[in-house]
Structures are given as structure tokens and as C-alpha cells.
N, C-alpha and C positions, 0 to 999 in steps of 0.2 A: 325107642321103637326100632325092630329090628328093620331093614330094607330088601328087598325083594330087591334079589340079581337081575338086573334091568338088561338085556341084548340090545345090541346094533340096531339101526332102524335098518330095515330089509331093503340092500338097495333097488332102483325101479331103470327100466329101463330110458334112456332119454326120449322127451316126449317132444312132438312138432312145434311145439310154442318158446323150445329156446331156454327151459328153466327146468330145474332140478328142487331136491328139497335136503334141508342139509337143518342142523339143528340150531337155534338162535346163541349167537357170540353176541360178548358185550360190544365188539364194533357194531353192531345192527339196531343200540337202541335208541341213537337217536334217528337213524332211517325209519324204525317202526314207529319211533313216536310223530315223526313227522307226517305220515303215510295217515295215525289216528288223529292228528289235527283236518286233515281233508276232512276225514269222514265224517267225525264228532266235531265239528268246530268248537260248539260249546257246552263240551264237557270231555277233555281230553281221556282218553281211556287209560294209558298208562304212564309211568314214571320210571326212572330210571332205578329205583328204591324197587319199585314193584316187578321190575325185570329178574332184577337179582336177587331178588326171593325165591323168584318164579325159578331163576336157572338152580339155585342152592338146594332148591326142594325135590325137584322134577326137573333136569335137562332134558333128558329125551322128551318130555310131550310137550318142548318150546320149540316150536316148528315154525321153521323159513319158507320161503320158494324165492329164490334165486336167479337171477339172468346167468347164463351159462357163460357171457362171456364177461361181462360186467362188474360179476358177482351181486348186482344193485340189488336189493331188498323188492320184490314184488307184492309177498303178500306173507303172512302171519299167523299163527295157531296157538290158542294159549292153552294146553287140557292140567288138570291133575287127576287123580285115584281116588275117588271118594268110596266109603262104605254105605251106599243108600240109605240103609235101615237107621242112619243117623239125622236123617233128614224128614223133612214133608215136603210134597209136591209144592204144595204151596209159599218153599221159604223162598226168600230172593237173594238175587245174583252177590249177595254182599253175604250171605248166609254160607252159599255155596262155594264162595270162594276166600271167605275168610278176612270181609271188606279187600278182595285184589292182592292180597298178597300170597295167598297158597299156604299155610303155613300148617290148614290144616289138611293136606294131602297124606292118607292113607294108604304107604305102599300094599296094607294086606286087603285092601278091598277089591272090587271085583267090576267095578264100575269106572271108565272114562269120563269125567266131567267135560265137555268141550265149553270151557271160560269165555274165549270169544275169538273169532277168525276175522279177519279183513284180507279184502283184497285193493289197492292201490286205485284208484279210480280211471285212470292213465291208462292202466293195463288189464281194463275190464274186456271180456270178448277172448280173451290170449287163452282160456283154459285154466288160467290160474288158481281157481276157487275149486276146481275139480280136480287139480293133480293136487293140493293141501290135504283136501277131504278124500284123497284114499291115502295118501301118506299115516293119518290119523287112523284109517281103517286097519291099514297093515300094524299100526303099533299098534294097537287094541288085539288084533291075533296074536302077534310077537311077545306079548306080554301073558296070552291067555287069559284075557278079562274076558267077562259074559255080554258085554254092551259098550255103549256109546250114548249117552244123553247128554242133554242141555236147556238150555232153557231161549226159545227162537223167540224174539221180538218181533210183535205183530207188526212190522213197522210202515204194513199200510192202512193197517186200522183207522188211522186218523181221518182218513177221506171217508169211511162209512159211519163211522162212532154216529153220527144222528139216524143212521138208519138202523142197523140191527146192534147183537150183542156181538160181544168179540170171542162168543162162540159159534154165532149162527154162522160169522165171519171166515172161521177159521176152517167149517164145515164147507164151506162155498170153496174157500181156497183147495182144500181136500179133493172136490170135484171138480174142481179146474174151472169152476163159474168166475173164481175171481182170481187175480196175481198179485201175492205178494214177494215184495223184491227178496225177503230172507228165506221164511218157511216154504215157499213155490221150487227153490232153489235142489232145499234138502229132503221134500219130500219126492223130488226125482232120483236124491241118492239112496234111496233105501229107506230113510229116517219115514216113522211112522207117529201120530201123536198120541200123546197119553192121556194129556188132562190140558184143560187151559186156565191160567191161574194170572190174577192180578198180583202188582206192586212189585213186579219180578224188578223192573230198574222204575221206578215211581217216578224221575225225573225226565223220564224220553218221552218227548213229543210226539215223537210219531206212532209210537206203538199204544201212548196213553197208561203206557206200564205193563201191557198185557204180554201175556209171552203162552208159547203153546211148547209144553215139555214136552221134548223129541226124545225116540230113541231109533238104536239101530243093533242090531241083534248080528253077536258074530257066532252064526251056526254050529262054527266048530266048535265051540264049549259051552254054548247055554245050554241049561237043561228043562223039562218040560214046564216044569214049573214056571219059567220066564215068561213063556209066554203067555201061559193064563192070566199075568198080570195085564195084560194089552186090553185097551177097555174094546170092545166093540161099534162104540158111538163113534169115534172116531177111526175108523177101517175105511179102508178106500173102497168104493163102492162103483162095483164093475159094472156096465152097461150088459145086458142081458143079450145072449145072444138072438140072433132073429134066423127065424126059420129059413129055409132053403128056397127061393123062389121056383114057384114050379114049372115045369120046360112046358 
């Protein structure tokens, strides 16, 4: 399969928190893997096997964030290229990514898969989850892809699972009735939902499996058609304005 001329990650200017974003080296994989032992205790996210897949397939969409002067590993971005139309909304994270290793990354597709992001728990509050997530925005223009999706783990689901559905759920979260620690995150950056679909990671507790597939639309090349796809049920639903009180 031929490969698509990949550019430089666009550099950013240095941001108040101290950290940069530079693309993942094999020095970084056991800082990353130790950073996914905090998160996932148990069920560790990645491998040093899975890293180097990840770089041999896709290096630029293995993204760091960096202490500036440390160089210490903050936080982490795993994407690849998928061609949508090869998928269903409904396959899971193992489907998507080929069971973790990337292997089926699509340089001619049009779509950013974001595989999984973490941010270090340590260095939560620093900005760090928001200088990643435009790093991956600017690769997504720099490459000229039409999007950004993924697949968000409900993962506060678990506290309401005996009340509603983890659609009703995900609609509340949408209106800002309820917070969830992932999708509450990304639907501040743009990311909008599509559909919500079980068994996306079947073994997470906390999400109970559920995930709401996000996307994020990069205007400068999608075309009309993109957006028709956006379901309407899930649209963020703006407070209506209220009349003018009268003098």
C-alpha cells in the first residue's frame, strides 16, 4: 500500500504549563506504560510490542506532551488513518484498532481514529489534556483529513447504570445535567456525538462497555456531505433565548 507524504507536526507556540508536544520515541515506552498502570491498574493499555507497531505504522499520530525542561512524559496520544466506510459504528476498540497494534492504519483514508489519550494523574489541572488534543487537531489539518473520531468511554456510567440508559445518560451529559470525566472533557473541544454503542471495551467497569462515538469536523476540508451524517438526537441543545425585560 502506497503511503501518503506525512509533514512535520505544525510547531505550537510554548504554552503556560511548562510542556510541549514532540512525537513518541522508544525512550518514552516504559514512562507511557507506567503513566497506563496508574490509570488502568487493571488492564494495562499498552505494550512495548504495541508501541512499536504503533511507531512503524503511524509515527506522527504517536503523540507525547513533554515537561519542557525534564523532558519527563506527561501525557500520550495513540491516532491512526482509518477509512470509515470499512467499519460500523458499532465495532469495538479491538476492531478499530486492529486488537492495539495499528497494523490496520489506512494512510489513504480520511478519517483520524484517536485509539486512546491519557493524561498522567500527577499532572492533571496543568492543561495537559488540552495542549494533546489540539496537537492532534493540527495533525488532522496538516494531513488534510475530513475528521477526528473515536470511540469516548462512558466512564461515569457506572454510578447511573440502575437509573437510566447510557443513552439517556449521555444526553444529560450533552446538556451538562451530568459530568462525565471523558466525554464532558471532549465535548468542550468541539467533539460532537454520533451514536452510542455497546461492547466498544466489554471489560471496563466503569463505562460497563458503553462508549459514545465522537467526532470533530476539520472545516477546512470536509464537505457537505459530512455533516449530514451528524445524527440530530445527539446536537447540543442551546437554551432559548429570553426576551428583553421591559424598562
Amino acid at each position: 500500500m502506497k503511503r501518503r507524504g506525512l509533514p512535520r507536526i505544525t510547531p505550537m507556540t510554548q504554552p503556560p504549563h511548562n510542556a510541549h508536544i514532540r512525537t513518541l520515541q522508544p525512550r518514552d515506552f516504559a514512562a507511557v506504560r507506567a503513566m497506563g498502570l496508574k490509570i488502568y491498574p487493571h488492564d494495562v493499555p499498552w505494550t512495548e510490542q504495541y508501541f512499536r507497531s504503533h511507531v512503524e505504522m503511524f509515527p506522527q499520530g504517536q503523540l507525547v506532551a513533554v515537561d519542557n525542561d525534564t523532558d519527563r512524559v506527561l501525557g500520550y496520544a495513540a491516532s491512526l488513518i482509518v477509512n470509515w466506510d470499512d467499519y460500523e459504528f458499532s465495532d469495538s476498540w479491538n476492531t478499530f484498532t486492529d486488537k492495539g497494534y495499528f497494523t490496520n492504519h489506512d494512510p489513504q483514508g480520511v478519517t483520524l481514529y484517536g485509539a486512546d489519550l491519557m493524561v498522567d494523574p500527577d499532572t492533571q489541572g496543568r492543561g495537559i489534556g488540552k495542549l494533546i488534543y489540539k496537537a492532534r487537531e493540527q495533525l488532522c489539518r496538516d494531513l488534510k483529513l475530513r475528521r477526528i473520531r473515536a470511540g469516548a468511554r462512558l466512564a461515569g456510567y457506572h454510578r447511573y447504570a440502575d437509573q437510566m440508559s447510557p443513552e439517556d445518560y449521555t444526553l444529560k451529559v450533552i446538556a451538562r445535567e451530568l459530568g462525565d470525566p471523558t466525554l464532558s472533557f471532549q465535548l468542550k473541544r468541539g467533539f460532537r456525538v454520533l451514536a452510542v454503542v455497546k461492547g466498544y471495551m466489554p471489560h471496563d467497569p466503569r463505562s460497563m462497555g458503553y462508549a459514545a462515538v465522537i467526532e470533530w469536523i476539520n472545516h477546512q476540508v470536509a464537505q457537505p456531505k459530512d455533516y449530514r451524517k451528524r445524527s440530530p438526537l445527539y446536537a447540543k441543545h442551546r437554551k432559548p433565548k429570553q426576551p428583553p425585560k421591559s424598562q
